[in-house]
Backbone of each chain as ProteinMPNN parsed JSONL, in Angstrom:
{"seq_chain_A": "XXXXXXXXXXXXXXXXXXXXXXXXXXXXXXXXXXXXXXXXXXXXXXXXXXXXXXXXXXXXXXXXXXXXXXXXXXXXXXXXXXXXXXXXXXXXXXXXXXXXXXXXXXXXXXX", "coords_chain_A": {"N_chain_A": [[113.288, 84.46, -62.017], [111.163, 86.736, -62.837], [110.783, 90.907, -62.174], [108.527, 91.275, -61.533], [107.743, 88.843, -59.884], [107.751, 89.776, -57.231], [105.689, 91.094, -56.806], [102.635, 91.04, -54.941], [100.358, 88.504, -55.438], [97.774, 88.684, -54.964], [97.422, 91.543, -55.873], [98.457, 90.867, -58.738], [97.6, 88.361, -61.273], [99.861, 86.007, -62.355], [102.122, 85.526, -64.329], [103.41, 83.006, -66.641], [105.616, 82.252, -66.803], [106.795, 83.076, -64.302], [105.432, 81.929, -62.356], [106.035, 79.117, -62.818], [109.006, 79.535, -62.377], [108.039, 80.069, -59.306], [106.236, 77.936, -58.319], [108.184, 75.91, -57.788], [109.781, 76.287, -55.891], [107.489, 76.394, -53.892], [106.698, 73.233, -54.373], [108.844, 72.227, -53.512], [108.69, 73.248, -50.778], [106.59, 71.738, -50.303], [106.635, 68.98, -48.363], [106.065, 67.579, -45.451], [108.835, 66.61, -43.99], [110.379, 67.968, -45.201], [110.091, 70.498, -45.29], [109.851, 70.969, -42.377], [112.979, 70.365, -42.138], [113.731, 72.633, -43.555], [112.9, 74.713, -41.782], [114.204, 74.19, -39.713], [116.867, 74.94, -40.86], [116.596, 77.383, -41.592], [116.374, 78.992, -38.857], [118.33, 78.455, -37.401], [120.278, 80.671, -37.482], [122.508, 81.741, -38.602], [125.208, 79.007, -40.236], [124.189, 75.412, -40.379], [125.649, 72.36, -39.389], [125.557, 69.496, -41.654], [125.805, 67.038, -39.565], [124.195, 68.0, -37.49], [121.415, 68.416, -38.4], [120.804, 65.469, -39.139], [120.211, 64.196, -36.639], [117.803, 65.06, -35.775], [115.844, 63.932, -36.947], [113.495, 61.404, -38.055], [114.095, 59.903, -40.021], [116.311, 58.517, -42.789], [120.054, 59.002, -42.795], [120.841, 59.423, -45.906], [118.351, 60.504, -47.131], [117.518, 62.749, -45.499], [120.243, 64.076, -46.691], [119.004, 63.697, -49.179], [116.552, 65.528, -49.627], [117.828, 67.401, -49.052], [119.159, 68.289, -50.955], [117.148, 68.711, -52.499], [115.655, 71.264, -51.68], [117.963, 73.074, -52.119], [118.325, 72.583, -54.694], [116.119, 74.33, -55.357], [116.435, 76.651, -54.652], [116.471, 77.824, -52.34], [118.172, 77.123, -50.256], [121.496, 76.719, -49.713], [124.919, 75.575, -49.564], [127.979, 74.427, -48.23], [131.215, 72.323, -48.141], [133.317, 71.395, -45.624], [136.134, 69.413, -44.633], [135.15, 66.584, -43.52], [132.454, 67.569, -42.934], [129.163, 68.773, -44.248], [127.657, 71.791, -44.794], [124.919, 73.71, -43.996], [122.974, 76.998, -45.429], [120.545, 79.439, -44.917], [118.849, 81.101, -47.935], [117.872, 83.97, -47.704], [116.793, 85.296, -49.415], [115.459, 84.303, -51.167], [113.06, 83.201, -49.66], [111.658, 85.631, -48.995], [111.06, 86.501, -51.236], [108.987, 84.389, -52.314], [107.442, 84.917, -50.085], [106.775, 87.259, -50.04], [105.447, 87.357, -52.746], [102.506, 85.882, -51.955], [101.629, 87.286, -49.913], [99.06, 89.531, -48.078], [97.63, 92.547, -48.241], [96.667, 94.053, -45.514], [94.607, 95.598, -46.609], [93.247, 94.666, -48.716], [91.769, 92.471, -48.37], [88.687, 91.076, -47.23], [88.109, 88.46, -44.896]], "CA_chain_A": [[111.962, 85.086, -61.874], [111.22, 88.844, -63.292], [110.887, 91.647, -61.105], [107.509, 90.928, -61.265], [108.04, 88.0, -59.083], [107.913, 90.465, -55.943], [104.297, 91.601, -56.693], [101.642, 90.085, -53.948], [99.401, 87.784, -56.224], [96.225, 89.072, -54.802], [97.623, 92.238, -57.13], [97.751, 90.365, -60.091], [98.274, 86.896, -61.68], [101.247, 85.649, -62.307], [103.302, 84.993, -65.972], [103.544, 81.138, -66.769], [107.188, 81.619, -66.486], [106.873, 83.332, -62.644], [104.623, 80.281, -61.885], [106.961, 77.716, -62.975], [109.813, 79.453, -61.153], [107.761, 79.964, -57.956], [105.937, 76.124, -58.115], [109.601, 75.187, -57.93], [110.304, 76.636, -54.529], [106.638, 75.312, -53.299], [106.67, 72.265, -54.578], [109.829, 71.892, -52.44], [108.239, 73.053, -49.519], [105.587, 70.873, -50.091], [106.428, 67.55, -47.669], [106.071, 67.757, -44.364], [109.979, 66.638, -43.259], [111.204, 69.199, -45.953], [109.677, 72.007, -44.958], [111.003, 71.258, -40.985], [114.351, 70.668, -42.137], [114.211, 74.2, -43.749], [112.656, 75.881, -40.782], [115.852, 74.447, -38.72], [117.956, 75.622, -41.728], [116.421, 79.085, -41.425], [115.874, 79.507, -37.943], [119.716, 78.656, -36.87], [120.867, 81.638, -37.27], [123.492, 80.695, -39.188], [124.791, 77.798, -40.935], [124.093, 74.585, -39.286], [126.188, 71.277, -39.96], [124.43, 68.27, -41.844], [125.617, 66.45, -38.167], [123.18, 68.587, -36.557], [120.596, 68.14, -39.049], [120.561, 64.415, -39.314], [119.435, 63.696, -35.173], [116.653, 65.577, -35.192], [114.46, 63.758, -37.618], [113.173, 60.418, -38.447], [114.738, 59.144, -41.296], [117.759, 58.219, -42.853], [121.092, 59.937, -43.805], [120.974, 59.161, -47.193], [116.573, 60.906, -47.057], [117.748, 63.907, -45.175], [120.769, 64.281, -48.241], [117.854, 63.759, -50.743], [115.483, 66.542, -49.33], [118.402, 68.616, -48.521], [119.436, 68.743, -52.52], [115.803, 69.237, -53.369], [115.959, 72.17, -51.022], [118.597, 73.475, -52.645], [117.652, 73.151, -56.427], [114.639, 75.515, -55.848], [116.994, 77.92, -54.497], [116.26, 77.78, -50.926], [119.389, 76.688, -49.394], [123.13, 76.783, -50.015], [126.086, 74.809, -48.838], [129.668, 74.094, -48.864], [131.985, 71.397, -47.752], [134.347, 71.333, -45.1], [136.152, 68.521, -44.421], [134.285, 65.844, -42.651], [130.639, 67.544, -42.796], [128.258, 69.932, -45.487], [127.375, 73.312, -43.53], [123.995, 74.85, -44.862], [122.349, 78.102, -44.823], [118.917, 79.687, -45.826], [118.815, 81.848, -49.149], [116.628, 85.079, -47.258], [116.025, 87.016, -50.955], [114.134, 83.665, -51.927], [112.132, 83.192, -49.1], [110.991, 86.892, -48.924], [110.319, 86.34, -52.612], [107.959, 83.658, -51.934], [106.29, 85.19, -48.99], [105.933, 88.532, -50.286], [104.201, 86.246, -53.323], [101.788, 84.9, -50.994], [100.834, 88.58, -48.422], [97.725, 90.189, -48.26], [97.885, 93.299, -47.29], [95.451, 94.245, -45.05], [93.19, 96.331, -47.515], [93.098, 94.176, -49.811], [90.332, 91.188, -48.346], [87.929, 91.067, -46.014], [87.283, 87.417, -45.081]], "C_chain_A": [[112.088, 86.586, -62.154], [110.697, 89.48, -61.99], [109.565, 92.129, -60.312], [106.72, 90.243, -59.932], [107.098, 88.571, -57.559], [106.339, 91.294, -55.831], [103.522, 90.548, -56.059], [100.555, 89.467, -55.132], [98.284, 88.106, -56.11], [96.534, 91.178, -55.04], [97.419, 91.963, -58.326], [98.658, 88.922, -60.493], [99.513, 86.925, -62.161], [101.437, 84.844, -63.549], [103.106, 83.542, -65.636], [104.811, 80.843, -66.36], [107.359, 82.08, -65.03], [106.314, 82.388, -61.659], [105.482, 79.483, -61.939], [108.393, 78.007, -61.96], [109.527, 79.534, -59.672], [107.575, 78.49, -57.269], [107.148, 75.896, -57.523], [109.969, 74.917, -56.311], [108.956, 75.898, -53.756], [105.973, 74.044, -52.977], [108.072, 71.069, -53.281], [110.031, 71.575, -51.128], [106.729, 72.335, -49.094], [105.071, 69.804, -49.469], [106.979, 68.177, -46.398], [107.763, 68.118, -43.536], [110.852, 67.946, -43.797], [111.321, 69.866, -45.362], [109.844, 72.232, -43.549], [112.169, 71.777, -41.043], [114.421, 72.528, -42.13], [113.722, 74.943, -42.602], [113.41, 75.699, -40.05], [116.43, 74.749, -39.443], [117.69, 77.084, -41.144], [116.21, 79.869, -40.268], [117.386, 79.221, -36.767], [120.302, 79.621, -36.592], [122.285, 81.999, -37.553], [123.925, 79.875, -40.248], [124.797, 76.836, -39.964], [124.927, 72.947, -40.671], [124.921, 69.952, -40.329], [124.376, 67.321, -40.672], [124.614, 66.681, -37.384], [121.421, 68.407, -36.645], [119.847, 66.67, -39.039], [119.545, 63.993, -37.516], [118.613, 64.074, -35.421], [115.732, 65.066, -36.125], [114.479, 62.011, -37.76], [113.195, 59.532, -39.294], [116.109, 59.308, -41.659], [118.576, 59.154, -43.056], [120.71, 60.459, -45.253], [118.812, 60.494, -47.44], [116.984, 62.133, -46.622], [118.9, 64.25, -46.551], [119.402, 64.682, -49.279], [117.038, 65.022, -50.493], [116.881, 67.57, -49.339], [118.554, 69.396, -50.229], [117.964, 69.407, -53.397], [115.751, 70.69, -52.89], [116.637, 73.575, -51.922], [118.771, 73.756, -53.864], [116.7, 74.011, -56.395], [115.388, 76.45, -54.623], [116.834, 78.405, -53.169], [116.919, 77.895, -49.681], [120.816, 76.922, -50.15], [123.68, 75.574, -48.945], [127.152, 74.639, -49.194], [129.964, 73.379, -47.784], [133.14, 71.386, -47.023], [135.222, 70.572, -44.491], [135.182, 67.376, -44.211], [133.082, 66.555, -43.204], [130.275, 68.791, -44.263], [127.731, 70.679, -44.515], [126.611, 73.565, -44.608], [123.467, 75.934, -44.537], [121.374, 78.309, -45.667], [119.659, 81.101, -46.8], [117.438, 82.875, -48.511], [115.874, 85.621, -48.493], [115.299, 85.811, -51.499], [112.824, 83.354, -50.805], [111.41, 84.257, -49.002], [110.377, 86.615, -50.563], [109.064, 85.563, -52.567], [107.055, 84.603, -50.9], [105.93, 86.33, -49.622], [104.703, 88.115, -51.656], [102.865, 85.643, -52.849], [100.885, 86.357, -50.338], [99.964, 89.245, -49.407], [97.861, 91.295, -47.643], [96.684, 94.108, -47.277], [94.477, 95.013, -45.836], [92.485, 95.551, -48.21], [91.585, 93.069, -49.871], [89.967, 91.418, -47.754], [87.962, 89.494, -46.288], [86.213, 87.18, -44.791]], "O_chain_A": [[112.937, 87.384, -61.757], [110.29, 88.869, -61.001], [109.365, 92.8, -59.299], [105.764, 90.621, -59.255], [106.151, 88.015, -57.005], [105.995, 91.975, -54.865], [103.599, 89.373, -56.417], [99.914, 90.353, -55.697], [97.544, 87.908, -57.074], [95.867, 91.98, -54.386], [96.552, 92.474, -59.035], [99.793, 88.547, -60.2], [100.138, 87.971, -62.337], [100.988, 83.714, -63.742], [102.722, 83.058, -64.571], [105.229, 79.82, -65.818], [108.179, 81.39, -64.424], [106.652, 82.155, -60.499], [105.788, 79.003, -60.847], [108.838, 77.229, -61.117], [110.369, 79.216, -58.832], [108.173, 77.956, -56.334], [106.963, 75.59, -56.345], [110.288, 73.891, -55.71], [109.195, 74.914, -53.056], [105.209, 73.699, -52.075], [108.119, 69.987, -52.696], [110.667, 70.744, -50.48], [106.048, 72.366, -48.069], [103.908, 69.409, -49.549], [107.92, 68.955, -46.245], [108.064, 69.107, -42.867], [111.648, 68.666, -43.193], [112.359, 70.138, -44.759], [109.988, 73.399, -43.185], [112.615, 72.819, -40.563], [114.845, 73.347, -41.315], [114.294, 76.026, -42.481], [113.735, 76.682, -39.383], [117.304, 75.283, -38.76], [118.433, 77.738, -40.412], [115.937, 81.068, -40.321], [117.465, 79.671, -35.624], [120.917, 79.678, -35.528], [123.058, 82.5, -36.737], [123.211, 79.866, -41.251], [125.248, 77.074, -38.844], [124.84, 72.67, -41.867], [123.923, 69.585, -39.707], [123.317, 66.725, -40.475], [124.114, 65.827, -36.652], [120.546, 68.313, -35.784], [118.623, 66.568, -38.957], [118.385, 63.582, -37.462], [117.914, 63.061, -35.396], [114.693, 65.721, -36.214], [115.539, 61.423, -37.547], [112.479, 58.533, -39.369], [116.931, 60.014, -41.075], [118.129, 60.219, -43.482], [120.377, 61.591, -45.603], [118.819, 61.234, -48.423], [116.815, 62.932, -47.543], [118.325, 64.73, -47.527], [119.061, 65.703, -49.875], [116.89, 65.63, -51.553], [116.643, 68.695, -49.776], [118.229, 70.523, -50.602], [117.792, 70.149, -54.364], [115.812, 71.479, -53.833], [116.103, 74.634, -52.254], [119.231, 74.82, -54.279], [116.372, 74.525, -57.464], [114.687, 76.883, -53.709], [117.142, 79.582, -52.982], [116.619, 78.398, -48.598], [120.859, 77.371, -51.295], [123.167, 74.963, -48.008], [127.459, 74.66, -50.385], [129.392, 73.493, -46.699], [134.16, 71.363, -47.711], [135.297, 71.022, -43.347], [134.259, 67.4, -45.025], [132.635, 65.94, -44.172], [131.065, 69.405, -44.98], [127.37, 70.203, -43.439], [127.009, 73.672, -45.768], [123.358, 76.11, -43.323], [121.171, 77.761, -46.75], [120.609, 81.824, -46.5], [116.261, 82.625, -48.768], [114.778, 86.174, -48.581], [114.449, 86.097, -52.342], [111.672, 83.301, -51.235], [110.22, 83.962, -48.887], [109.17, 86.574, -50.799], [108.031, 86.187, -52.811], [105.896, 84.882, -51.209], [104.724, 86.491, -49.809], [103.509, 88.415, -51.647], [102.265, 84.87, -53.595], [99.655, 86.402, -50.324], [99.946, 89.464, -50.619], [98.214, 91.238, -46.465], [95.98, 94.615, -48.151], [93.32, 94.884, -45.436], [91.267, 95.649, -48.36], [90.751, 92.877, -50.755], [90.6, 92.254, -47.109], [87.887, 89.059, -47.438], [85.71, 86.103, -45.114]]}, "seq_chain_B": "XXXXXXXXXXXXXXXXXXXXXXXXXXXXXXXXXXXXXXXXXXXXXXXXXXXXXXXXXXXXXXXXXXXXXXXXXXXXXXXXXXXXXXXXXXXXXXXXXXXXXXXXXXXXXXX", "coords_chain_B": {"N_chain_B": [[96.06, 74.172, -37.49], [98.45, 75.196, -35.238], [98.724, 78.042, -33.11], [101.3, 78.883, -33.134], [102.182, 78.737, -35.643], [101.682, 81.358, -36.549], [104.085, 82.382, -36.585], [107.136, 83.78, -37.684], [109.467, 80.953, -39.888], [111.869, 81.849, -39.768], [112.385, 82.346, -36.967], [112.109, 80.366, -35.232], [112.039, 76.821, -35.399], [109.845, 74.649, -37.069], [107.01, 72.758, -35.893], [106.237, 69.088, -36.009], [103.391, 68.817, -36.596], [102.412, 71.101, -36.85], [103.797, 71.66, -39.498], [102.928, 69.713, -41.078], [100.531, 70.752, -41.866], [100.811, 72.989, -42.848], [102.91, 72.174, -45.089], [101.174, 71.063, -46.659], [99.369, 73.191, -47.948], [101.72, 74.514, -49.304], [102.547, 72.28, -51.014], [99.718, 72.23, -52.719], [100.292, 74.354, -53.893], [102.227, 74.13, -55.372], [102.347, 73.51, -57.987], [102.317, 74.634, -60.899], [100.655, 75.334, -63.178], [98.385, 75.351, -61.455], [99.609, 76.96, -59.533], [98.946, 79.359, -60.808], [96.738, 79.389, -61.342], [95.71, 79.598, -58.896], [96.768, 82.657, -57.971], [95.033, 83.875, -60.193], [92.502, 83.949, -58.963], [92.81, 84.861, -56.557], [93.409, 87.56, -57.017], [91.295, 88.984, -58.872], [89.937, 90.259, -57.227], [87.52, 89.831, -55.614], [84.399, 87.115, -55.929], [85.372, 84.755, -58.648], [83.88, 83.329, -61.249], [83.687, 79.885, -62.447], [83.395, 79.579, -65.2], [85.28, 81.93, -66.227], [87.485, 81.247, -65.487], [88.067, 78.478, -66.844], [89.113, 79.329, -69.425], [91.376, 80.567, -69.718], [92.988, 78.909, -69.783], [95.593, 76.205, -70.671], [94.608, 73.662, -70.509], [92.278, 71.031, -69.772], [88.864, 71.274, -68.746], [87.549, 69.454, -66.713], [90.349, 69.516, -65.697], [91.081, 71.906, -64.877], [89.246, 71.759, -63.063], [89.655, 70.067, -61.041], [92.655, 71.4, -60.368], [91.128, 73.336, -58.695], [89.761, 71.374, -56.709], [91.807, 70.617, -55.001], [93.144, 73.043, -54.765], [90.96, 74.003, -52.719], [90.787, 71.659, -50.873], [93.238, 72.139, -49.502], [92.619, 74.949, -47.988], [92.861, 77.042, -49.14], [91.398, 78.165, -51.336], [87.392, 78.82, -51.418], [84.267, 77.97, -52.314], [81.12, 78.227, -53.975], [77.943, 77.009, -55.228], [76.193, 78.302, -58.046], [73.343, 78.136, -59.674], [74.04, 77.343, -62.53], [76.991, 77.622, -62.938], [79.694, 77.506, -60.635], [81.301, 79.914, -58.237], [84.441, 80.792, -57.232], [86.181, 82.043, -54.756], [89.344, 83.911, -52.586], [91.248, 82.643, -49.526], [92.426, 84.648, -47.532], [93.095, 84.473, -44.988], [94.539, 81.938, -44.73], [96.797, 82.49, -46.629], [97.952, 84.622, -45.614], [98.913, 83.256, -43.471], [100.701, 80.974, -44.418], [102.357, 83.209, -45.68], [103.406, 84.407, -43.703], [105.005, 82.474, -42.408], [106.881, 82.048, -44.023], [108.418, 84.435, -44.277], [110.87, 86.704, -43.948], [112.474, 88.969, -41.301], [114.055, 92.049, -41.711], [116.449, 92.343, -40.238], [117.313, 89.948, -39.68], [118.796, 88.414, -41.44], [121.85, 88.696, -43.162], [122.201, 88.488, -46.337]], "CA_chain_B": [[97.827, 75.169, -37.209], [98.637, 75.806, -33.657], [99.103, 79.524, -33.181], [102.86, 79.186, -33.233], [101.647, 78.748, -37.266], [102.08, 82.398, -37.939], [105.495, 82.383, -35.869], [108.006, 83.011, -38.867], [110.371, 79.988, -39.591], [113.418, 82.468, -39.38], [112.542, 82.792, -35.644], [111.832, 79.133, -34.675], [111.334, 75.27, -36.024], [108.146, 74.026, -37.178], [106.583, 71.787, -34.984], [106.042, 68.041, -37.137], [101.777, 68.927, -36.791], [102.69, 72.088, -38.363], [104.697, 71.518, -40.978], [102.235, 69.083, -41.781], [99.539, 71.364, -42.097], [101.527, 74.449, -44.072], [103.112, 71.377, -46.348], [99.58, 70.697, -47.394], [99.359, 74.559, -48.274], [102.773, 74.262, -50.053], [102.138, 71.245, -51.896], [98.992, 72.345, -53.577], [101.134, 75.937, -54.225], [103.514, 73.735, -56.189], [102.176, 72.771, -59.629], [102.749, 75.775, -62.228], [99.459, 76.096, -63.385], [97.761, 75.52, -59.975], [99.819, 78.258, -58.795], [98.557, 80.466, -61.577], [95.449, 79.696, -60.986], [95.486, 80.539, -57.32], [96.728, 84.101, -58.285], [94.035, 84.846, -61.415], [91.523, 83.988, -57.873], [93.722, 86.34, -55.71], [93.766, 89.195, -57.87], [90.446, 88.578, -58.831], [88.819, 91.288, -56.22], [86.222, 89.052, -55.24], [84.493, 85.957, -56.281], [85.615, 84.879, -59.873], [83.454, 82.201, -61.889], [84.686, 78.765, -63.268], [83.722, 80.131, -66.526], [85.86, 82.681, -66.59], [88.707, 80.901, -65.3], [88.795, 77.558, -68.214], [89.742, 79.879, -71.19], [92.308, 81.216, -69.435], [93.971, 78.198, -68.783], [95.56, 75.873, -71.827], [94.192, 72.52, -69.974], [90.828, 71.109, -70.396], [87.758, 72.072, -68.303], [88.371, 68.72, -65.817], [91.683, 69.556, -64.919], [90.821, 72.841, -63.944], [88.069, 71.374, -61.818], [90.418, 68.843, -60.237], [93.408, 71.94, -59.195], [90.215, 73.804, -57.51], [89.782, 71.001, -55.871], [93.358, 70.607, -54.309], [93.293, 74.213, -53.698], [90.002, 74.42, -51.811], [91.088, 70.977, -49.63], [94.315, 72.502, -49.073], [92.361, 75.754, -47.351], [93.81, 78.229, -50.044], [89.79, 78.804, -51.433], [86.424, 78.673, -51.039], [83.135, 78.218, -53.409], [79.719, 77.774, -54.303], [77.496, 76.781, -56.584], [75.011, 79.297, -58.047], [72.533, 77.736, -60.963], [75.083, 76.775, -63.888], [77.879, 77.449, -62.349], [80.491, 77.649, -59.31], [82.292, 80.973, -58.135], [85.556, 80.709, -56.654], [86.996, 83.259, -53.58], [90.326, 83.316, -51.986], [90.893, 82.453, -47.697], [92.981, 85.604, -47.177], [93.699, 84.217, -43.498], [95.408, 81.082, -45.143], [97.287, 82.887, -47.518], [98.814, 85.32, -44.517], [99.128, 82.654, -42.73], [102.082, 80.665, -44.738], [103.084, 83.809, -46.025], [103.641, 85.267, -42.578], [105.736, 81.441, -42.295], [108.122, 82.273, -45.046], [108.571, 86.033, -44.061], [112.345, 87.175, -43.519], [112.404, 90.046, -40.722], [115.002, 92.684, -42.039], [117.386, 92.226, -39.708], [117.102, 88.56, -39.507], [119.291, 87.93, -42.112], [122.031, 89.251, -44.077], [122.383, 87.046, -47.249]], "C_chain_B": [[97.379, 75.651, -35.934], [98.971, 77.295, -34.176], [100.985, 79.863, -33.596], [102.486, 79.512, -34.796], [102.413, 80.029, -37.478], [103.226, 82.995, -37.094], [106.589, 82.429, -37.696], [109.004, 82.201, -38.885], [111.531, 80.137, -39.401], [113.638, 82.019, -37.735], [112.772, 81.172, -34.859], [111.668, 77.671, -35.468], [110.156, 75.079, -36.072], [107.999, 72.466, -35.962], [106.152, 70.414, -36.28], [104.275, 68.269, -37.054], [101.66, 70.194, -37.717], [103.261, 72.278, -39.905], [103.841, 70.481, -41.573], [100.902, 69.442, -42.549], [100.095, 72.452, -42.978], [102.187, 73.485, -45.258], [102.2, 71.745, -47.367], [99.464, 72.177, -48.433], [100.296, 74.502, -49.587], [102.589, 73.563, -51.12], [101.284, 71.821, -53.558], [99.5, 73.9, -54.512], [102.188, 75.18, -55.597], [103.229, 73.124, -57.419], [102.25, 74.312, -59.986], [101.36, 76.521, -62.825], [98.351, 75.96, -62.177], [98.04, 77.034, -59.448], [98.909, 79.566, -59.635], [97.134, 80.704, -61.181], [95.039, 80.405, -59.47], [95.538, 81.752, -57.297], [95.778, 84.483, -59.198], [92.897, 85.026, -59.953], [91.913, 85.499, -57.255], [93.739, 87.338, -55.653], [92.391, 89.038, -58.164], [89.419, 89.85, -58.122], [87.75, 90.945, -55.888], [86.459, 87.766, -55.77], [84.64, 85.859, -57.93], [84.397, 83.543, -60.029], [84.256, 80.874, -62.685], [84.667, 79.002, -64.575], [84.41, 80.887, -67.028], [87.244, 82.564, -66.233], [89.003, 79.696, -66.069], [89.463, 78.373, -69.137], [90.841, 80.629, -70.889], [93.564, 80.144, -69.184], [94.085, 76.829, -70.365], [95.251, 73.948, -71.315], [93.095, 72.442, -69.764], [89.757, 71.032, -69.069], [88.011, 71.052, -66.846], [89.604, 68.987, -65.096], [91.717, 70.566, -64.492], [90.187, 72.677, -62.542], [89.222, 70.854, -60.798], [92.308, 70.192, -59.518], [92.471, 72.882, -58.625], [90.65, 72.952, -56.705], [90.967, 70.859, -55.053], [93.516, 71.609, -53.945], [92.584, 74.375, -52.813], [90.399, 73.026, -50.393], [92.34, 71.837, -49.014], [93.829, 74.291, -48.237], [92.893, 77.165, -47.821], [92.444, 78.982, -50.49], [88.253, 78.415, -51.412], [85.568, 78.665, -52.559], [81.74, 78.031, -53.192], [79.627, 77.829, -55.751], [76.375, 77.638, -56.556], [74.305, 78.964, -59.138], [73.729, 76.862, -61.831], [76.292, 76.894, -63.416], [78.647, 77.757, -61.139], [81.444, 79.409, -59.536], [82.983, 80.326, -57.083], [86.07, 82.345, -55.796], [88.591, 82.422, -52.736], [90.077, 83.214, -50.165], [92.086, 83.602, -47.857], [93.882, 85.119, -45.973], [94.547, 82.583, -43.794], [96.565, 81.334, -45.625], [98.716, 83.524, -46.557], [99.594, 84.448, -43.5], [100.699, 81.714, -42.887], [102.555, 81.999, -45.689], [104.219, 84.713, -45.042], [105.452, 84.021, -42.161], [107.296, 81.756, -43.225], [109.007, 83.673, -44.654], [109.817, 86.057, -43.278], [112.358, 88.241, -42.769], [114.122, 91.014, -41.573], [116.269, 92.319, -41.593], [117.678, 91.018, -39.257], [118.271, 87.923, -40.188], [120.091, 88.148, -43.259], [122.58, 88.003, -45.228], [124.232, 86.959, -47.703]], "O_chain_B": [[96.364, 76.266, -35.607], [99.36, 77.632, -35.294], [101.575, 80.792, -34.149], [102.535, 80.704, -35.1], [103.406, 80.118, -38.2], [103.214, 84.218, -36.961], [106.713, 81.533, -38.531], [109.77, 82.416, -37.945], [112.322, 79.271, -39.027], [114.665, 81.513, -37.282], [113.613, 81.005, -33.976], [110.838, 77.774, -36.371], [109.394, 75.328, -35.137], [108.739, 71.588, -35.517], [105.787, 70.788, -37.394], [103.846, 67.453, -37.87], [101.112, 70.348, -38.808], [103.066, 72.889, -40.955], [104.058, 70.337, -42.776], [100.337, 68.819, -43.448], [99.463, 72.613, -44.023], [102.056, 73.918, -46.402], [102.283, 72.385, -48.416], [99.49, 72.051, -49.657], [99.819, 74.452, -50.721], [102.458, 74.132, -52.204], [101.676, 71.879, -54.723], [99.035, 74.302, -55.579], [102.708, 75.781, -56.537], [103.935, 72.204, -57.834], [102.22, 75.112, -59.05], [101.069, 77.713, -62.916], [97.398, 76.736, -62.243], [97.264, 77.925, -59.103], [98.35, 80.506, -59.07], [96.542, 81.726, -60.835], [94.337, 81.359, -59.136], [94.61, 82.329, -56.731], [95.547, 85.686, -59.08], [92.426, 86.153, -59.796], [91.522, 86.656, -57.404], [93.97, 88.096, -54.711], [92.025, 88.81, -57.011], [88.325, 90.199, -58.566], [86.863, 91.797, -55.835], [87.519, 87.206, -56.049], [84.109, 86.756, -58.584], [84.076, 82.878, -59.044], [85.264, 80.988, -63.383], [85.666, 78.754, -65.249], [84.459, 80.869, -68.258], [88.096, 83.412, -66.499], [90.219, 79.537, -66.172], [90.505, 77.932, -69.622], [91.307, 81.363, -71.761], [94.655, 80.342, -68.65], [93.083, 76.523, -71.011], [95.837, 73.086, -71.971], [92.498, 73.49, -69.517], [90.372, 70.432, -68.187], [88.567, 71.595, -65.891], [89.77, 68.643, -63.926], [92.427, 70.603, -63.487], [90.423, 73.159, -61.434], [89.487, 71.481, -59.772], [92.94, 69.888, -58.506], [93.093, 73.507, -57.766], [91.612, 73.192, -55.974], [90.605, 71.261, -53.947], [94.016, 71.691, -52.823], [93.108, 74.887, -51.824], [90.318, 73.313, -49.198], [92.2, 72.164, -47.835], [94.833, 74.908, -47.884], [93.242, 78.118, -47.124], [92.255, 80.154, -50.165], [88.179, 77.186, -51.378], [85.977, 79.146, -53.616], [81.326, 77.65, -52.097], [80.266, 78.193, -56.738], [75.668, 77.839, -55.568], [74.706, 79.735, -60.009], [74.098, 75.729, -61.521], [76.834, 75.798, -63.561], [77.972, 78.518, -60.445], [81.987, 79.883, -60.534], [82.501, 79.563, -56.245], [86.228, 83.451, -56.313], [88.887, 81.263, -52.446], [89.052, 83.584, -49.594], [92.911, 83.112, -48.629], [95.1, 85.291, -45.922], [95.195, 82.169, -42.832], [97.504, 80.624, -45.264], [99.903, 83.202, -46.621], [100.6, 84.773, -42.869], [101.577, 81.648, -42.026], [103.277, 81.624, -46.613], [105.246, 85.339, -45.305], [106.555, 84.443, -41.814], [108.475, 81.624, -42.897], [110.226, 83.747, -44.812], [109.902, 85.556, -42.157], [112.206, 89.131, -43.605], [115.122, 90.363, -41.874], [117.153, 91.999, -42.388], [118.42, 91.012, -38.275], [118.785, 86.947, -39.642], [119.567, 87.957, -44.356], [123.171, 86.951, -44.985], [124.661, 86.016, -48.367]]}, "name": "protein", "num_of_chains": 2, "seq": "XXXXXXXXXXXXXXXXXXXXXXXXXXXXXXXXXXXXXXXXXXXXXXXXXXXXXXXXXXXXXXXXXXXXXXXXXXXXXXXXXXXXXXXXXXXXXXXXXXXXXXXXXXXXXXXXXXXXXXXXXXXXXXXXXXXXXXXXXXXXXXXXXXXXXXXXXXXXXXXXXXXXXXXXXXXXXXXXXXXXXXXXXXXXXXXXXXXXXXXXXXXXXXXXXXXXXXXXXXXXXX"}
């Protein structure tokens, strides 16, 4: 994404190619279990083991894996392998990217 | 969205009613030219017209109609109809709302 990226949208629209790399990341956080997982990814403080990950939700191993990789293709997450388990952590410079994508700052609207 | 809502996800887990409700948000954030379109609104400085948002867009007059609609269920914008055609406005307090969700505090997180 250009350096563009980091401009609040209710500044000005957004390139086809800053769209396609943003979609990417919202499209990601687009299903409900996803977008948990990542708020226990990002709210650990930390990295947190896929052991830790798996109890706390409602579906399978193999479903938590699948979301976790989606996660992780739109740049969201990281991980590495340590014996036995996958340890992940949140990617902060893309979530600020996104959000600052997204803020209004207060002058800007009235609703 | 419970108030926790504009809690950022660094600080805490989404609740599964929340994350079901900021998904929704997400979701409709996640097509490419959806997104675009949400920002030409955004930036926009008011209400824009549907006429002045087809020719901007290389998909045909329907499919514009149809990511309104997905943005306006999804609580991203608002419209009316005025004679011939519809103006489009953004929800500001939606917008802040999962942007506030994504939002990295400084010291939250060194990458």
């Amino acid at each position: 994404m250009s350096k563009q990226c980091c401009t609040p949208m209710t500044s000005s629209p957004l390139s086809s190619s800053d769209a396609t790399d943003a979609a990417a990341a919202f499209k990601a956080l687009g299903d409900p279990v996803r977008l948990r997982l990542m708020s226990v990814i990002a709210s650990a403080g930390g990295e947190i083991c896929v052991c830790e990950l798996t109890p706390l939700f409602d579906v399978s191993g193999p479903t938590v894996s699948h979301h976790l990789r989606v996660l992780r293709s739109a740049g969201l997450i990281e991980c590495e392998r340590r014996g036995t388990w996958v340890y992940y952590w949140p990617l902060p410079d893309r979530l600020r990217q996104i959000s600052t994508l997204l803020s209004v700052p207060e002058s800007a609207m009235a609703e």
